[in-house]
C-alpha positions in Angstrom: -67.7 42.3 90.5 -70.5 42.3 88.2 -71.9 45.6 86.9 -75.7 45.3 86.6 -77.2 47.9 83.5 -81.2 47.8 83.7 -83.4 48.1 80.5 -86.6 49.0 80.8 -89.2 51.7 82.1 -87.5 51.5 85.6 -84.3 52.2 83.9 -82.7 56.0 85.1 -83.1 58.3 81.9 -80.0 60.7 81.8 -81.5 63.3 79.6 -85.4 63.4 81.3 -86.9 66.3 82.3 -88.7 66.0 85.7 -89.8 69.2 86.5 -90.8 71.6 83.4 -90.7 74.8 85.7 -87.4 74.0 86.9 -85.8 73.8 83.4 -87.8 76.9 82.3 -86.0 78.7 85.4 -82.7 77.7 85.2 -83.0 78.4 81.1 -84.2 82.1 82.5 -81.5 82.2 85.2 -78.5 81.6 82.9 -80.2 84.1 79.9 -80.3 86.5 82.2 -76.7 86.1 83.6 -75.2 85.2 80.8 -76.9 88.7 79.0 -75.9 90.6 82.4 -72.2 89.8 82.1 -72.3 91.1 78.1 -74.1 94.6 79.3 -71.7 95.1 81.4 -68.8 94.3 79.4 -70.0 96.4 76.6 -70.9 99.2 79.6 -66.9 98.7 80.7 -66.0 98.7 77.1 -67.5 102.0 76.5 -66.8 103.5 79.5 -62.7 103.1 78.5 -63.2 104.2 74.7 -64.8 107.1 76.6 -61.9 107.7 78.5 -59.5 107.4 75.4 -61.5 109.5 72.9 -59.0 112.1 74.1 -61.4 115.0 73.1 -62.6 113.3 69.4 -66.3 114.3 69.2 -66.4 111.3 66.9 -65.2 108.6 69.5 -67.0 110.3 72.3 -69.8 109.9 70.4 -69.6 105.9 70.0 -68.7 105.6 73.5 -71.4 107.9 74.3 -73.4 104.6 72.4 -72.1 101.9 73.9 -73.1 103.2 77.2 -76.7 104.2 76.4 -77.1 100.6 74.6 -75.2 98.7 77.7 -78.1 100.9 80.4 -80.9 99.8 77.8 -80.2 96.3 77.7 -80.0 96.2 81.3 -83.6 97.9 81.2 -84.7 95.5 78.4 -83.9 91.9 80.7 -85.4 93.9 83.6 -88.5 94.0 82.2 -88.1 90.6 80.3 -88.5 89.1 83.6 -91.3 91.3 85.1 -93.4 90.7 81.9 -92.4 86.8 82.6 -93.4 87.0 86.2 -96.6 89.1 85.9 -97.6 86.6 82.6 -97.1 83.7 85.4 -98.9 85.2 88.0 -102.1 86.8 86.2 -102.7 84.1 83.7 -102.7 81.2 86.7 -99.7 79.3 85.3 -97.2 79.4 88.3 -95.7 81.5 90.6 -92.1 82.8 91.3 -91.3 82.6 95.1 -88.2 84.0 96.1 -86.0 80.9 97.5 -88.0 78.2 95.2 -87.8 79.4 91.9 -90.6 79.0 89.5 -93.4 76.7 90.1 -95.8 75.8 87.1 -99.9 74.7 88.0 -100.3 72.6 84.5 -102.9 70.5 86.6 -101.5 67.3 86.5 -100.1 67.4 89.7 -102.4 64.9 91.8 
């Protein structure tokens, strides 16, 4: 059993990019995730130092933080991707459709 390798344009390219919208969404889609799980670990984390401040004005204050920073950067990546899909939308460059993703009209498509 011979294994055939092929060399050459027709050769399979393990690290090409095909589609340059779906790399720019799946680079979004795990930001976003990955920056969602941290809020709310940090939320958790302050809710608990919160909970064990035991009346310190000091530690209720940093817990009194950590929440307040955890609800803003949930706020922040909400409006990180409105501001990416109005930019797509109003400047002509793609479109987000729920179920598809992103799709990018750079014009080369024939």
């Amino acid at each position: 059993m011979a294994v055939e390798t092929k060399i050459g344009p027709e050769a399979e390219k393990i690290f090409e990019i095909k589609d340059l919208g779906l790399f720019f969404k799946n680079i979004l889609k795990l930001g976003i995730i990955a920056a969602a799980i941290l809020a709310l670990a940090y939320l958790i984390w302050g809710a608990i130092d919160w909970l064990m401040s035991e009346g310190d004005q000091e530690k209720l204050k940093s817990a009194r933080n950590k929440i307040t920073h955890a609800l803003a950067g949930l706020a922040i990546m909400a409006l990180v991707w409105l501001l990416w899909t109005l930019a797509l939308h109003f400047l002509g460059l793609g479109e987000v459709t729920p179920g598809s993703g992103v799709k990018f009209n750079l014009g080369d498509e024939e």
